[in-house]
C-alpha positions in Angstrom: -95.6 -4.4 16.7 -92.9 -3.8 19.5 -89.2 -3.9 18.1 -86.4 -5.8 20.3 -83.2 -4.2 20.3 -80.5 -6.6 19.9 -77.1 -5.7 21.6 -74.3 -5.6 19.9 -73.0 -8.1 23.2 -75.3 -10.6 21.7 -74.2 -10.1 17.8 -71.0 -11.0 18.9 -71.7 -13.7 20.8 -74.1 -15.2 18.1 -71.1 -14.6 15.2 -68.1 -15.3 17.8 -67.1 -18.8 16.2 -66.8 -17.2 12.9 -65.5 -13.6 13.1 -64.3 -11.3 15.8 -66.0 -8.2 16.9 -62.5 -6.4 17.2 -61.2 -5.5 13.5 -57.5 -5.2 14.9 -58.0 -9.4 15.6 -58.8 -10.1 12.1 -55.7 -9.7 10.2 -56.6 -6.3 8.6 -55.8 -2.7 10.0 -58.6 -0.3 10.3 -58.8 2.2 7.4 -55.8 5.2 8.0 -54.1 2.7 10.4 -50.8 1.2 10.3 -49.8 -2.3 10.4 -46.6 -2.8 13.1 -44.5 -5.3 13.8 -42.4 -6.8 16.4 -39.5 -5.6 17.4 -38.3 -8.7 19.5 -35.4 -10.4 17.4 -36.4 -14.3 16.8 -34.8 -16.4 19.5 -32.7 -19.5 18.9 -31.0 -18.5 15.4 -27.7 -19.7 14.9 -24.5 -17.1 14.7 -22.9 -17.4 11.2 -19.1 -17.2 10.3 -19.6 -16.4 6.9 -18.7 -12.8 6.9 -16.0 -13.0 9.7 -12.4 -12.4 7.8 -10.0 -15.3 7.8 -6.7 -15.8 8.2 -4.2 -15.3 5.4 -2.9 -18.2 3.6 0.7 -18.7 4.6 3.5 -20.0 2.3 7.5 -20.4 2.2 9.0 -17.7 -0.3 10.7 -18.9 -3.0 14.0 -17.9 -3.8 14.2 -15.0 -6.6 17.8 -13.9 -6.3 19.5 -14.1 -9.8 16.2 -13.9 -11.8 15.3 -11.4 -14.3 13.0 -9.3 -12.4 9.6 -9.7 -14.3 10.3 -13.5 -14.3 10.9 -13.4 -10.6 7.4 -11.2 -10.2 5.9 -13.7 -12.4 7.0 -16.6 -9.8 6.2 -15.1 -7.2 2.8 -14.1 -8.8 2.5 -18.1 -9.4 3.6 -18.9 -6.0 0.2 -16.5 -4.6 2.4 -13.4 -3.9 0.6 -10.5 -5.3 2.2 -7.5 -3.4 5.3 -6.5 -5.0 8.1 -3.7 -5.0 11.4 -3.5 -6.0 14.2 -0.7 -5.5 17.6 0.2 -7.2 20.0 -2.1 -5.1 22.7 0.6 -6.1 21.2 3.5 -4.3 20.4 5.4 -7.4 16.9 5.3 -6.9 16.6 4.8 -10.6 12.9 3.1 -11.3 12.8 -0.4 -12.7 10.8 0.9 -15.6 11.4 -2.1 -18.2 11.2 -5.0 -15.6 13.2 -7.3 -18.2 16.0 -4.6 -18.1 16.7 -5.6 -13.8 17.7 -8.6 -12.5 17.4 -9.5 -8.9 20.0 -9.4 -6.5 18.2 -9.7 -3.3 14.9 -10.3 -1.5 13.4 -8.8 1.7 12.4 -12.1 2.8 14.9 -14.8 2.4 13.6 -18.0 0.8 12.0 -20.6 2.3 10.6 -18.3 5.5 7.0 -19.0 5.5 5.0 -16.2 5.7 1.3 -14.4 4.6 0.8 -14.5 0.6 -0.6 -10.9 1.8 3.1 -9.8 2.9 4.5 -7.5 0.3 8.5 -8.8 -1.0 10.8 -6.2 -2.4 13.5 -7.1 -4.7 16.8 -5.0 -5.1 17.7 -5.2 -8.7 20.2 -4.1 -10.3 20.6 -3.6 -14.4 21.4 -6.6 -16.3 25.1 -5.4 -17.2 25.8 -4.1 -13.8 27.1 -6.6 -11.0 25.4 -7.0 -7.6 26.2 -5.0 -4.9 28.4 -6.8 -1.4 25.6 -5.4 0.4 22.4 -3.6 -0.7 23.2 0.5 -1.4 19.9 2.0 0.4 19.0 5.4 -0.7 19.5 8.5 1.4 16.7 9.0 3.8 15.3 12.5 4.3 17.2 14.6 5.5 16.1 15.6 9.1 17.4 19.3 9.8 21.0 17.9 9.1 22.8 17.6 5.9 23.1 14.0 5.1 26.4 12.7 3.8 25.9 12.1 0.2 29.0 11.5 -1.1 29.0 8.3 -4.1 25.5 9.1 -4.0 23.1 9.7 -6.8 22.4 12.9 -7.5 19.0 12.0 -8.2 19.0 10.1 -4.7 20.4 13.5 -2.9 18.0 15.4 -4.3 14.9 13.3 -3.0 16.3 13.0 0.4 16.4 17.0 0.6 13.2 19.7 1.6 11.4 19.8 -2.0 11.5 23.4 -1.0 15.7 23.4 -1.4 17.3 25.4 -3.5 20.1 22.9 -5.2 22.8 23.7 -7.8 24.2 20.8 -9.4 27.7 21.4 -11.1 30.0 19.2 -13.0 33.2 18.4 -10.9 35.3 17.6 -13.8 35.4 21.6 -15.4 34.0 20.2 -18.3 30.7 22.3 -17.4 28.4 19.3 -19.0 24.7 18.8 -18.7 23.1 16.9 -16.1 20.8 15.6 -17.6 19.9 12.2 -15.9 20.7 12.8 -12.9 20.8 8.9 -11.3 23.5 8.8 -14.0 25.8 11.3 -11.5 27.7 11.1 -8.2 28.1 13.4 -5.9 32.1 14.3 -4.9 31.5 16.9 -3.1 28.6 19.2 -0.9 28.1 22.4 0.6 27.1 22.7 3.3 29.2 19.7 4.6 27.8 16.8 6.3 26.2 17.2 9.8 25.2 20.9 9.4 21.6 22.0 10.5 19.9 22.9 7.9 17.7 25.6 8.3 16.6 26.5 4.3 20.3 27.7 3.4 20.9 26.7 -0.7 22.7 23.3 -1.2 25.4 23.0 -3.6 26.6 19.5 -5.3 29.3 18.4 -7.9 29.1 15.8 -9.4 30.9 12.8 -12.2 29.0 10.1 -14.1 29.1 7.0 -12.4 31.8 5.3 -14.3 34.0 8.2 -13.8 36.7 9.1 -10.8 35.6 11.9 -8.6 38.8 14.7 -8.8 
C-alpha cells in the first residue's frame, strides 16, 4: 500500500477556518515565552483636573484686636484661619504660654483685607493687666557684627539677639546684687560694649532693673 504524505501547507489549509497554524495568533504564548504588550498610550483620553492644586479660598480677616487671645484664635479658627502666631507686643519676647493670660493688641493683617485662609496672622498680645503699647515694641533682631542698642530692652530679648556663642554677664544695676532669674522680667540700663561696636567675640556685659523699676 503506497502512503501519501500530507503537507503541513495542506493541514493548515484544511483546519484554517477553525485554528491557526501560528501559536503566537492564538491568544496563548509558546511554552518559556513571554506575553508583551503595547507600549503605544491609548489615543483620545481626556486630561483630568482632579489632581491639579487649586487656588486658596480667600476671605476678609476679621478684626481680633481687644480679644483675649485664645478667643481671638478661636475666631479666627471659625473664620477658616488655621495658621497662627502671636509675639510679646512689649518686646520681651516672653511666650504666650497660657493663651487666656494675653489679650490682643494688634494684628498683622488689618481687618476686613481679604486675603488666603492659608496666610498665617500674628497677634501682638500683651498680658491681661498690662496696657497696649502706642506702637508695637519688636524684639531686637540679631545682632549682625555690631552691638545692637538694647537699652529698655528685655534682657531675655538681648540675649537672643546675641551669637549663642556670647559670653554675657547680667548684673543688677540697682547694688542690690539680686537674682535674675526671669530674665524677660529685666531691662537693660546699660551695655558694654556700647552700641555700634563690631563685635568680633569680645564678652558683653548688661545691667539691668525689673520692669516696673527706674533704671539709676
Amino acid at each position: 500500500m503506497r502512503f501519501h504524505i500530507i503537507s503541513a501547507a495542506v493541514l493548515c489549509a484544511a483546519a484554517g477556518a477553525l485554528v491557526g497554524c501560528d501559536p503566537d495568533t492564538t491568544g496563548h504564548a509558546r511554552p518559556g515565552s513571554t506575553p508583551t504588550t503595547s507600549a503605544t498610550p491609548a489615543t483620545g483620553a481626556k486630561e483630568t483636573t482632579d489632581d491639579k492644586p487649586t487656588e486658596a479660598e480667600r476671605k476678609a480677616v476679621p478684626d481680633f484686636v481687644g480679644m483675649g487671645l485664645q478667643s481671638a484664635q478661636d475666631a479666627a479658627q471659625a473664620a477658616g484661619f488655621y495658621a497662627l502666631t502671636s509675639h510679646d507686643a512689649l518686646g520681651r519676647d516672653r511666650l504666650q504660654v497660657f493663651d487666656r493670660n494675653w489679650k490682643v493688641c494688634g494684628q498683622n493683617y488689618e481687618a476686613g483685607k481679604t486675603i488666603p485662609t492659608s496666610t498665617r496672622l500674628d497677634f501682638a498680645a500683651v498680658k491681661l493687666a498690662e496696657s497696649c503699647p502706642a506702637k508695637d515694641e519688636k524684639a531686637p533682631e540679631a545682632a549682625q557684627g555690631t552691638m545692637p542698642d538694647f537699652g529698655g530692652k528685655s534682657v531675655k530679648a538681648a540675649r537672643a539677639s546675641l551669637d549663642p556663642s556670647t559670653s554675657l554677664t547680667v548684673n543688677d544695676a540697682s547694688g542690690s546684687d539680686r537674682w535674675i532669674l526671669v530674665e524677660s522680667n529685666w531691662k537693660v540700663c546699660t551695655q558694654s560694649p556700647s552700641t555700634g561696636t563690631a563685635l568680633k567675640g569680645q564678652p558683653v556685659t548688661l545691667k539691668a532693673v525689673k520692669f516696673d523699676e527706674t533704671c539709676p
